[in-house]
C-alpha positions as CSV (number, residue, x, y, z in Angstrom):
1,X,22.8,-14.5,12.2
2,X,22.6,-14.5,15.8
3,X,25.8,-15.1,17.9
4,X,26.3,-18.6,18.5
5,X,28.8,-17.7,21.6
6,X,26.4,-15.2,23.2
7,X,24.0,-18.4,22.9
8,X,26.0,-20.7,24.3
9,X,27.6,-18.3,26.8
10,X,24.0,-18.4,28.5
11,X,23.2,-22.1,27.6
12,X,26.3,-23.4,29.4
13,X,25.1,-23.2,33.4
14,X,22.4,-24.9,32.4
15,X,24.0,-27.5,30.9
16,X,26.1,-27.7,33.7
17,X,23.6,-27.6,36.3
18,X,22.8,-31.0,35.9
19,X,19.2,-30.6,36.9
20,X,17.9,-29.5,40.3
21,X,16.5,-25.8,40.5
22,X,18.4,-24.8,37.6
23,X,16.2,-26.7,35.8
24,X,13.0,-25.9,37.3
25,X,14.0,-22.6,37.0
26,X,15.0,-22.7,33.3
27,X,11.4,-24.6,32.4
28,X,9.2,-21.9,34.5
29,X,10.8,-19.2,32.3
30,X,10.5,-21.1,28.8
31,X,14.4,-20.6,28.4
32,X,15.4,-23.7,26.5
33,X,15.1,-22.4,22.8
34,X,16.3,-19.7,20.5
35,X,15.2,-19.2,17.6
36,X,17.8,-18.5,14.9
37,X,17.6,-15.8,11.6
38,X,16.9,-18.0,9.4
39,X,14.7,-20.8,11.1
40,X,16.5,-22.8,12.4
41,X,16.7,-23.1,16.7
42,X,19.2,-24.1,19.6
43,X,17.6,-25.5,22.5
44,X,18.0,-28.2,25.5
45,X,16.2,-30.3,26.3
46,X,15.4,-31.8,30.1
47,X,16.2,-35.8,30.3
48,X,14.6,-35.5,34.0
49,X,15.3,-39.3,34.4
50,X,19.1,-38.7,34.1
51,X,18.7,-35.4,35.9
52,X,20.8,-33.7,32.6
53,X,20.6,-31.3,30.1
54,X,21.0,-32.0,26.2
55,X,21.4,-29.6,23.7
56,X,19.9,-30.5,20.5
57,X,19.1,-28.1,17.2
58,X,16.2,-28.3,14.6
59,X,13.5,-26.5,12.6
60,X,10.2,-26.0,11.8
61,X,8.2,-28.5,9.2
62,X,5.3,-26.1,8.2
63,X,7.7,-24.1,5.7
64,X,9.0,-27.2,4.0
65,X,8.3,-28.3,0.9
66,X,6.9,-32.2,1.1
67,X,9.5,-33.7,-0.7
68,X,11.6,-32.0,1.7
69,X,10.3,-32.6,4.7
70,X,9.7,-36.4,3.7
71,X,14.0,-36.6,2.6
72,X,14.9,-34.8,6.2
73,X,12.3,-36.5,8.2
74,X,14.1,-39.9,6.7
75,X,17.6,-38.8,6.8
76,X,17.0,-38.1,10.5
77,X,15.6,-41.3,11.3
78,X,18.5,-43.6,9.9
79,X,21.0,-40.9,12.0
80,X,19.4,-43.0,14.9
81,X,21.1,-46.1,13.6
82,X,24.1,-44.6,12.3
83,X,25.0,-43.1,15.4
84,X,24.0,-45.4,17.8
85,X,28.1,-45.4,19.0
86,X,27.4,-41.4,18.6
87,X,24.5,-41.1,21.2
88,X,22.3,-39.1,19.0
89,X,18.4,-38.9,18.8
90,X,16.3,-37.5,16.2
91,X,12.3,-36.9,16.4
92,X,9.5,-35.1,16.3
93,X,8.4,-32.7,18.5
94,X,5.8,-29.8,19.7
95,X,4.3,-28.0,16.7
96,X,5.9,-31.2,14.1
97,X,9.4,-29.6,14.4
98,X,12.1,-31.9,13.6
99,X,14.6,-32.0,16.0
100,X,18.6,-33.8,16.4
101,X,19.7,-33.9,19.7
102,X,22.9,-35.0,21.5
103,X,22.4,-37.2,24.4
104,X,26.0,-37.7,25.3
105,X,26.7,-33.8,25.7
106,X,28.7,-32.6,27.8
107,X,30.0,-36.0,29.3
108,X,31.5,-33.9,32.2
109,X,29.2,-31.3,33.3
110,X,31.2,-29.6,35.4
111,X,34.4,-28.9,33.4
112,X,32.5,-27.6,30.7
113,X,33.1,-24.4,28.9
114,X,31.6,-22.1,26.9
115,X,33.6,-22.2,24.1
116,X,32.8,-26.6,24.1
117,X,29.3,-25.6,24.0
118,X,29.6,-23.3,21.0
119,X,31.7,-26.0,19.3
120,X,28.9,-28.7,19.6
121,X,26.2,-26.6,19.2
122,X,28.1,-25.5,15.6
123,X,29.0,-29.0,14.9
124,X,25.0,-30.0,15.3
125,X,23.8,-27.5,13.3
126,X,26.2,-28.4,10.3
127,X,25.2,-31.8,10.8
128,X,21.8,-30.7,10.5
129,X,21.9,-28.7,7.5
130,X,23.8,-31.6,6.5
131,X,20.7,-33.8,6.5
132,X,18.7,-31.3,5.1
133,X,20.8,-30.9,2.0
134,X,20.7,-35.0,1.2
135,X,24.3,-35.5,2.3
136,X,24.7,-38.0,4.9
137,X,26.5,-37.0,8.1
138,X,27.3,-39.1,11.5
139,X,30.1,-38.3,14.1
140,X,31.7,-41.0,15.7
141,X,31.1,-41.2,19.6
142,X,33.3,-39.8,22.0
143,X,36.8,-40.8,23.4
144,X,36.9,-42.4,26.8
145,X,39.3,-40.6,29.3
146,X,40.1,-40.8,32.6
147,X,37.9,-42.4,35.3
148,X,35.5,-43.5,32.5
149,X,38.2,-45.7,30.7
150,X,38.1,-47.2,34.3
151,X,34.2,-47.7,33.9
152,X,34.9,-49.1,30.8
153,X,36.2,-51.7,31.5
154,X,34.5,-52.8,34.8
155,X,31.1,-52.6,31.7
156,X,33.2,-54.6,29.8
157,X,33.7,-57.3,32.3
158,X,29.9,-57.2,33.7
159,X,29.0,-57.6,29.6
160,X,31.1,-60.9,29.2
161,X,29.8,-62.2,32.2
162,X,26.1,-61.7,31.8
163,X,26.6,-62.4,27.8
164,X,28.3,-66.0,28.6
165,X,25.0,-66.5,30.9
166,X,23.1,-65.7,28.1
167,X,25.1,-68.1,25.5
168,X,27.2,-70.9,27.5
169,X,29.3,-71.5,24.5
170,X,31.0,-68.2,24.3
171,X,34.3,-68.1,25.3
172,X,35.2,-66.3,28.7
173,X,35.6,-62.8,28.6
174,X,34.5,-62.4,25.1
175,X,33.0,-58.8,24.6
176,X,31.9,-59.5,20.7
177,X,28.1,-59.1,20.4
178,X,25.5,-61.4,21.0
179,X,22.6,-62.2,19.0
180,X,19.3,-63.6,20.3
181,X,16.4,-64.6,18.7
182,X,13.0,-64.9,21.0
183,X,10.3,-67.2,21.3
184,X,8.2,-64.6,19.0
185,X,10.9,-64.4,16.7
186,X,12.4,-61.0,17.4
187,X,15.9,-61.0,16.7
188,X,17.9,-59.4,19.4
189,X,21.9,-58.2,19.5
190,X,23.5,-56.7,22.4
191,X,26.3,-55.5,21.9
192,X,29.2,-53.4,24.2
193,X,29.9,-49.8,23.2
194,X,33.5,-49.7,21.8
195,X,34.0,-45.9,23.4
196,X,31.8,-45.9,26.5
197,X,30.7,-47.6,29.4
198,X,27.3,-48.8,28.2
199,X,25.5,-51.6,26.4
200,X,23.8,-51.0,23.0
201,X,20.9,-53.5,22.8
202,X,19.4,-53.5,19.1
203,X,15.7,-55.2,18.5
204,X,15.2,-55.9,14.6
205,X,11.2,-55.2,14.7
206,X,9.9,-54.7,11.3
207,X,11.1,-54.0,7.5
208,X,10.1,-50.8,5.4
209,X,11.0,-51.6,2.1
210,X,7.7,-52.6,1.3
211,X,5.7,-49.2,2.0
212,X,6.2,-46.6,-0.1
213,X,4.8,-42.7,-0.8
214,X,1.7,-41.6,1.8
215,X,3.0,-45.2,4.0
216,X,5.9,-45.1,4.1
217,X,6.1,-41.1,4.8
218,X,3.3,-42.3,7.9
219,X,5.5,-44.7,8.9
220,X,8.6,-42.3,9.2
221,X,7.2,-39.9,10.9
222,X,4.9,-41.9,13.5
223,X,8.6,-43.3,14.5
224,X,10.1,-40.1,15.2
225,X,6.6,-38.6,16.7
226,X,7.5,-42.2,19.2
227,X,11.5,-40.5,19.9
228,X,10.5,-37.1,20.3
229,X,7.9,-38.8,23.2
230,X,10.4,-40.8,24.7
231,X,13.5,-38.2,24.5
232,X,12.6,-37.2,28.1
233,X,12.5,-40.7,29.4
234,X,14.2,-43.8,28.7
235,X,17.5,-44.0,26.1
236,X,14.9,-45.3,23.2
237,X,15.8,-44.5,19.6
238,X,13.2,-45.9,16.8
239,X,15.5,-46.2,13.4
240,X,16.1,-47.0,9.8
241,X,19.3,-49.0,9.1
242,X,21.0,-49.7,5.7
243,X,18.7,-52.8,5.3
244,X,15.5,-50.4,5.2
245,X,15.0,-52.6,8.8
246,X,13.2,-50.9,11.3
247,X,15.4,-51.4,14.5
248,X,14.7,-50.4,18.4
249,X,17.4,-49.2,19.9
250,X,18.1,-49.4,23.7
251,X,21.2,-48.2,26.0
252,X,22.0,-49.4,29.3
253,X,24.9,-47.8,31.3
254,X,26.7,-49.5,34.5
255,X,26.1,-46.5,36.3
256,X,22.4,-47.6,35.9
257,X,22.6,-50.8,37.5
258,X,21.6,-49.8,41.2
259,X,18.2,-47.8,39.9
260,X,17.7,-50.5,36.9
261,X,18.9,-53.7,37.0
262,X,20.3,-54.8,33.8
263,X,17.6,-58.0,33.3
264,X,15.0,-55.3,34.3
265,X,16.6,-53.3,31.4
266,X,16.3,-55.8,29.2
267,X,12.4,-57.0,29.8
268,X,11.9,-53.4,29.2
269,X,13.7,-53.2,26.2
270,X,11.8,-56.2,24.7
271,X,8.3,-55.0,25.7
272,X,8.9,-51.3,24.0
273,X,10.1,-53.5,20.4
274,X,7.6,-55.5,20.7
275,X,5.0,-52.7,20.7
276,X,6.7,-50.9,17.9
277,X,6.5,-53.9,16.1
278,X,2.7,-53.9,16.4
279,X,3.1,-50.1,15.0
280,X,5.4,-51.2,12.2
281,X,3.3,-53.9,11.0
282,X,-0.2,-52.2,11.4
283,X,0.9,-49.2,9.2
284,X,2.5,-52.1,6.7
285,X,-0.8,-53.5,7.0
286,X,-2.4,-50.4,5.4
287,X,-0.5,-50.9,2.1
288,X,-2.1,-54.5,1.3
289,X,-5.3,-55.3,-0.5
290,X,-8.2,-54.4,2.0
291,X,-5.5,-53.8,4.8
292,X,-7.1,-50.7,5.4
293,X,-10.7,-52.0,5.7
294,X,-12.9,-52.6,9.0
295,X,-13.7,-55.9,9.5
């Protein structure tokens, strides 16, 4: 198998780089996968709205069985949910591969090492095969340290704030979530990251119990098609939770909030779940009598 510190020996300037001609660079060569002995590949991936690397790890679909595929394609989608302390995004990308990426990785760019980057990148791609072999897997998020314990709190005190203009009957300085329900009945919950210095807003737009076989597999994989489009923008993650619930998820960080104001944040947040509520419930649509026909 090939040397996963020779690999991340030559992935860890870029992830340092932090964008800038180290990027461009990195994109006119191709450099941002390898492809591993047996399938599997290590690659980063360009967020060029946060100006950052983020390593991430996946494979191929075409040599998967469909029960397989369907099992990992699924698996990956409720890791969206499950790690939504974690900062993880799975989806689908060029050429249908399926792909789990880290979007919290490396939180300090420039103290990074090479031997931290082999340890994620090792600690992704167990979690991958993970997945892949029907066993459920989810890190917990990282620990806050430092200067960002400091920007922790200053989130936390913004979040009670803007929450208690939201709700006038929560108490002051309360940090517990806070659910909304909208005129369209979307139910809403924003919520403050325990470990981190950004808000976690979570749109409930659609159930899939209902679909099942051909649908429902269409309905997995048209969700992570929508992350793998969206990995290079905005922090969107489409995902299953333990309710078979179709949730949006959203992040906003303080650091944002000269660039994106938070209430900006928010209308955009609710205009993307609304949309992928439309998605959810025209492929639901499909599965009831004469769903499918024109009118």
């Amino acid at each position: 198998m090939n040397d996963l510190s020779d690999l991340a020996a030559q992935l860890c300037p870029l992830l340092q780089s932090q964008g800038g001609d180290a990027a461009c660079g990195a994109v006119d060569r191709g450099a941002l996968r390898c492809t591993l002995d047996d399938g599997r590949w290590i690659g980063l991936h360009f967020q060029a709205r946060l100006q950052r690397w983020l390593p991430g790890v996946g494979c191929a679909t075409d040599p998967l069985g469909d029960g397989v595929r369907a099992c990992l394609e699924e698996a990956l989608l409720r890791v969206g949910h499950e790690s939504r302390w974690g900062l993880q995004q799975a989806g689908l990308g060029d050429g249908q591969d399926v792909q789990l990426v880290d979007c919290d990785f490396p939180p300090q760019p420039v103290q990074l090492t090479v031997a931290a980057v082999e340890s994620r990148l090792q600690a992704l791609l167990a979690q991958f095969d993970a997945l892949a072999e029907g066993r459920n897997s989810c890190p917990g998020g990282p620990v806050v340290q430092g200067a960002a314990r400091t920007r922790a709190c200053a989130c936390a005190q913004a979040f009670s704030v803007r929450m208690q203009s939201l709700d006038a009957s929560r108490p002051a300085g309360s940090i517990a979530a806070q659910d909304l329900l909208f005129d369209d009945r979307l139910p809403v919950r924003i919520s403050l990251h325990p470990r981190s210095h950004h808000w976690v807003f979570e749109a409930f737009v659609g159930h899939a119990v209902a679909p099942a076989g051909p649908l429902r597999r269409s309905l997995v994989a048209t969700l992570l098609l929508i992350n793998g489009a969206v990995l290079t923008g905005r922090s969107l993650v489409c995902s299953l939770d333990s309710g078979d619930r179709v949730v949006l998820i959203s992040r906003w960080h303080l650091d944002w909030a000269a660039r994106e104001p938070v209430l900006e944040w928010l209308d955009y947040s609710l205009r993307q779940a609304r949309r992928i509520r439309m998605v959810v419930a025209a492929i639901a649509l499909q599965g009831t009598p004469g769903g499918g026909d024109e009118a």
